[in-house]
DRENLOKOL-648715 format. One record per atom (N, C-alpha, C): x, y, z; residue in three letters. Coordinates in steps of 0.05 Angstrom, whole numbers, plus 32768, in hexadecimal, padded with zeros to 4 digits. Layout:
// DRENLOKOL-648715
XYZala;...
// end
This chain:
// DRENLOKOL-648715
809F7FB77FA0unk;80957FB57FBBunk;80857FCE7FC3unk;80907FE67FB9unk;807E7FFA7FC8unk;806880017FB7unk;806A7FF57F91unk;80497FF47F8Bunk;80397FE27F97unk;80477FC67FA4unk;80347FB57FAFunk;802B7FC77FC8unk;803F7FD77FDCunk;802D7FDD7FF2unk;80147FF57FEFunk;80157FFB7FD5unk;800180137FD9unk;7FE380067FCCunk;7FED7FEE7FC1unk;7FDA7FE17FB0unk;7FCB7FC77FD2unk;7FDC7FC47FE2unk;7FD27FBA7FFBunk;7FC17FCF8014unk;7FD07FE28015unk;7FC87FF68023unk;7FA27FFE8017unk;7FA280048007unk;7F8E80007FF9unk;7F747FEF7FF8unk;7F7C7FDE7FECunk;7F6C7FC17FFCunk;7F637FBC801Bunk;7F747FCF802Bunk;7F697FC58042unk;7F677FD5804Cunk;7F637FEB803Cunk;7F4880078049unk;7F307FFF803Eunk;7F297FF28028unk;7F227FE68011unk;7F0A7FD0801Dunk;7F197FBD8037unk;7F137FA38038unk;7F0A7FB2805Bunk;7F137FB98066unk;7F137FBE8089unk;7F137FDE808Eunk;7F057FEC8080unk;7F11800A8080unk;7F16801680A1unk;7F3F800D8097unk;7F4B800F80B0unk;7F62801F80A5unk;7F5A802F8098unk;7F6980498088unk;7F8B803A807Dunk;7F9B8049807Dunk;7FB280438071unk;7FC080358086unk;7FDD80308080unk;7FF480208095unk;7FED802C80AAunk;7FF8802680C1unk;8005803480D4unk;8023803E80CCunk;803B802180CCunk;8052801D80C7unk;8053800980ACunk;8068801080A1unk;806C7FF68081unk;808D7FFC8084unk;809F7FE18081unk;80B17FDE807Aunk;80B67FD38064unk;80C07FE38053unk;80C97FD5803Aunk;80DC7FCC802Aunk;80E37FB38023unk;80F97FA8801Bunk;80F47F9A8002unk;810E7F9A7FF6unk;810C7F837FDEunk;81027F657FE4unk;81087F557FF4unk;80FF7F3A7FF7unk;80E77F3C8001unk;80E77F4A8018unk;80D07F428022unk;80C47F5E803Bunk;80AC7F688039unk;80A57F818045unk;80937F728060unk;808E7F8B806Bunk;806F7F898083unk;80647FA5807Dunk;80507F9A8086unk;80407FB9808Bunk;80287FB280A2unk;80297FC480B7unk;80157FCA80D2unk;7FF57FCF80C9unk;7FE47FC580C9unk;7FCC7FD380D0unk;7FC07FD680EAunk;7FB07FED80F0unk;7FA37FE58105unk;7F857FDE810Bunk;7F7C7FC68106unk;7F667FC6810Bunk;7F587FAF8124unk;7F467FAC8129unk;7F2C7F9F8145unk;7F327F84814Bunk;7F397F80812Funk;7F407F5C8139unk;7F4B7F588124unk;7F527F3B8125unk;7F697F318114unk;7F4F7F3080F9unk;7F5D7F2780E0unk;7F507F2180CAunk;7F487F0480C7unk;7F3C7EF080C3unk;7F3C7ED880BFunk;7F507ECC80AEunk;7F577EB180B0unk;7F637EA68092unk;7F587EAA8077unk;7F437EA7807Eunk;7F327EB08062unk;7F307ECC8057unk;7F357EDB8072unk;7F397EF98063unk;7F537F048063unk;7F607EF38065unk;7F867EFE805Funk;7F857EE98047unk;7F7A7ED58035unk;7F7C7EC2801Funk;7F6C7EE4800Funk;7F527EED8016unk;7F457F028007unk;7F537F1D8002unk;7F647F258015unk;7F7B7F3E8012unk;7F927F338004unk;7F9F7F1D7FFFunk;7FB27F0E7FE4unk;7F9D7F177FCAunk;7F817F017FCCunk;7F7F7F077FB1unk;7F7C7F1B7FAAunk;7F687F357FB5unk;7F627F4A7FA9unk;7F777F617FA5unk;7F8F7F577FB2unk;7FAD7F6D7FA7unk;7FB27F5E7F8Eunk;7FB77F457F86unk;7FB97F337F75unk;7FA37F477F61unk;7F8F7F3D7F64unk;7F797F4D7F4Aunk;7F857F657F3Dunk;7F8E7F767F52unk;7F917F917F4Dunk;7FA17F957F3Eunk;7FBA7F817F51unk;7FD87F817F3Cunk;7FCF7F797F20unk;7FC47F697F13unk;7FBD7F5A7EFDunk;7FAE7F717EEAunk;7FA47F817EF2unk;7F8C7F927EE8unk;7F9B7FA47ECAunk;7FC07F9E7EDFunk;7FD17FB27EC8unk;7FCA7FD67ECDunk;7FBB7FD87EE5unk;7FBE80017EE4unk;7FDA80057EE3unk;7FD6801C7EDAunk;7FF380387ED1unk;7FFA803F7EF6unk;800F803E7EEFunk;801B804B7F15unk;802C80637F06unk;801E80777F14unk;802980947F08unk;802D80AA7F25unk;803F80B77F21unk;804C80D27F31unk;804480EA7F25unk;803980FE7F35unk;803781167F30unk;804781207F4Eunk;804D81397F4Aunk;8058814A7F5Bunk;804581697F60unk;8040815D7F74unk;802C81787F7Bunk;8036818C7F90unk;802F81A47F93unk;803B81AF7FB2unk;802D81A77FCDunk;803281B17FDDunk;802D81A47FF6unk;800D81AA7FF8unk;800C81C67FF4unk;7FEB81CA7FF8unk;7FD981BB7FE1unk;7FE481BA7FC8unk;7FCD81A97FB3unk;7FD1818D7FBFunk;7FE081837FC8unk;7FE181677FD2unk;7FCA81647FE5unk;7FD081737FF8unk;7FC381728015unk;7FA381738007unk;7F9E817C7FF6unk;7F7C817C7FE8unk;7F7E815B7FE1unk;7F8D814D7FD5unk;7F8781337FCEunk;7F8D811D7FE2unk;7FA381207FE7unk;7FA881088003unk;7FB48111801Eunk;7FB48103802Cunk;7FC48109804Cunk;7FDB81088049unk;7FE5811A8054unk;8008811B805Aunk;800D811D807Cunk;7FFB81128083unk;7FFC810B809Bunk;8021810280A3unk;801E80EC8094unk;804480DF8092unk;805480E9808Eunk;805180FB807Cunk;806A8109806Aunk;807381228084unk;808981198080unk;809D812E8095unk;809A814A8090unk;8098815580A4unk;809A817380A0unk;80AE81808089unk;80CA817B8089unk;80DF817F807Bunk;80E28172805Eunk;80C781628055unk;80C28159803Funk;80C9816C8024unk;80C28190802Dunk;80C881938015unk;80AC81A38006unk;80A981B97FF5unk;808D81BB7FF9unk;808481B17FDEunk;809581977FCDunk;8084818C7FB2unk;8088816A7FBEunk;806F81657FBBunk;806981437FC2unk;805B813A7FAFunk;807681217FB1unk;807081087F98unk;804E81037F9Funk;803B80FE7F8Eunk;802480E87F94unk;802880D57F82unk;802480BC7F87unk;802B80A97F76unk;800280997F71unk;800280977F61unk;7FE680897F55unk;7FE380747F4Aunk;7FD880607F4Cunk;7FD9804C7F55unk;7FB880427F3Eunk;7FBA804C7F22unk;7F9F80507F0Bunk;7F8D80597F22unk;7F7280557F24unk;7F6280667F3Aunk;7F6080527F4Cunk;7F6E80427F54unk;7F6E802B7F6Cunk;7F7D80357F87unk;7F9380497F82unk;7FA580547F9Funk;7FAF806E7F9Cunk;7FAF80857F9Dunk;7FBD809C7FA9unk;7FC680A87FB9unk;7FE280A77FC6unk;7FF280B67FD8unk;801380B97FD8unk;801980CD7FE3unk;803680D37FE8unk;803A80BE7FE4unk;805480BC7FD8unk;806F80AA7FDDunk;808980B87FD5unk;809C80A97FDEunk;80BA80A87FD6unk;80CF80907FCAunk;80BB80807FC6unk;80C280637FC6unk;80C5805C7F9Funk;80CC80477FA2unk;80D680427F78unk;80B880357F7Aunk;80B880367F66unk;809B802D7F55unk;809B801E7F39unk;808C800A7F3Bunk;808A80027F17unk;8074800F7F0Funk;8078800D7EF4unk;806A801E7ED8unk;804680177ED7unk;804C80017ED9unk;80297FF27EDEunk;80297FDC7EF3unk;800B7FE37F00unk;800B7FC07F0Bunk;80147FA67F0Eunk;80167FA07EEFunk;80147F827EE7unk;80397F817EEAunk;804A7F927EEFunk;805F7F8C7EECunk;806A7F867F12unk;80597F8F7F1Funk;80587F897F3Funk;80677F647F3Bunk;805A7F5F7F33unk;80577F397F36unk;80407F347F45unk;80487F1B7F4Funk;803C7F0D7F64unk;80347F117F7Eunk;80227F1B7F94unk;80287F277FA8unk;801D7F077FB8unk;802A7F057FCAunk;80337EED7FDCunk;80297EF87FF7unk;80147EF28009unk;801D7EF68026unk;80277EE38032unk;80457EE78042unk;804F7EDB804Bunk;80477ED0806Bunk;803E7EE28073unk;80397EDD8097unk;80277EF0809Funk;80157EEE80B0unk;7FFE7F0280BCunk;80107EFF80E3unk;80087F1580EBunk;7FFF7F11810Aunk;7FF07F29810Dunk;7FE57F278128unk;7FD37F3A8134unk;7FE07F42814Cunk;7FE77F5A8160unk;7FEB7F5C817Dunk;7FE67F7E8181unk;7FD67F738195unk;7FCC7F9481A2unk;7FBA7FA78187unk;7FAD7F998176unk;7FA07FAA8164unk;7FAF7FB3814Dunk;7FC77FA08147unk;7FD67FA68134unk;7FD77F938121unk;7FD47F95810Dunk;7FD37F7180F5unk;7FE97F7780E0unk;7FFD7F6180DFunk;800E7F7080D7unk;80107F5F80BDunk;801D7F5A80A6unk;80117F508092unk;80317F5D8086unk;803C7F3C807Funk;805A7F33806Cunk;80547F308056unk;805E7F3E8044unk;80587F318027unk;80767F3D8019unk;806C7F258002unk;80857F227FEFunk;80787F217FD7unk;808C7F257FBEunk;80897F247FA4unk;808F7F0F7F97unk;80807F017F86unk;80927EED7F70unk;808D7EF17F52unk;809A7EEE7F3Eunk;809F7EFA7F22unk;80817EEF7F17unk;
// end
């Protein structure tokens, strides 16, 4: 789940450059994650954010961790999120050259082992689109 969300997050800086989450909850069955962007997406472009996580997953990239300190990080991605009390070595997790950022979350080895990525349910309110998805083998 949390290679699918960085492999979604992605896509839809990608597709709407509306930068990363706001909020993502993540679970085994089934996650959300917040964006914020102008208007809702069409059906056609929440069918186009399935497939092109789908592509990605399929592509088979390496999902790899380095541990950097706080300041070499801060040169590569935002730690905007990351708590003050984080600590001064942060995981980046990579995502082949398709996603780079902090995490704390489990990860598979490559893409192709993600599965299936499913969107389960869209809504939109107040500039928020919030977007369910699930995995299948």
């Amino acid at each position: 789940m949390h290679s699918a969300e960085h492999i979604l997050n992605q896509t839809m800086i990608r597709m709407f450059d509306c930068g990363r989450c706001i909020t993502a909850h993540i679970e085994s069955k089934k996650s959300r994650i917040d964006f914020r962007l102008a208007e809702a997406p069409s059906p056609e472009r929440v069918a186009e954010i399935e497939r092109r996580v789908n592509e990605i997953i399929q592509s088979d990239l390496p999902i790899t961790e380095h541990f950097l300190s706080r300041e070499e990080a801060t040169k590569q991605v935002s730690l905007a999120r990351l708590p003050d009390d984080a600590g001064e070595t942060v995981r980046i997790v990579k995502v082949g050259d398709y996603d780079t950022c902090p995490c704390s979350g489990p990860h598979a080895s490559s893409s192709k082992e993600i599965g299936v990525f499913k969107i389960a349910s869209t809504d939109y309110q107040n500039g928020v689109f919030r977007i369910r998805y699930k995995l299948a083998p």
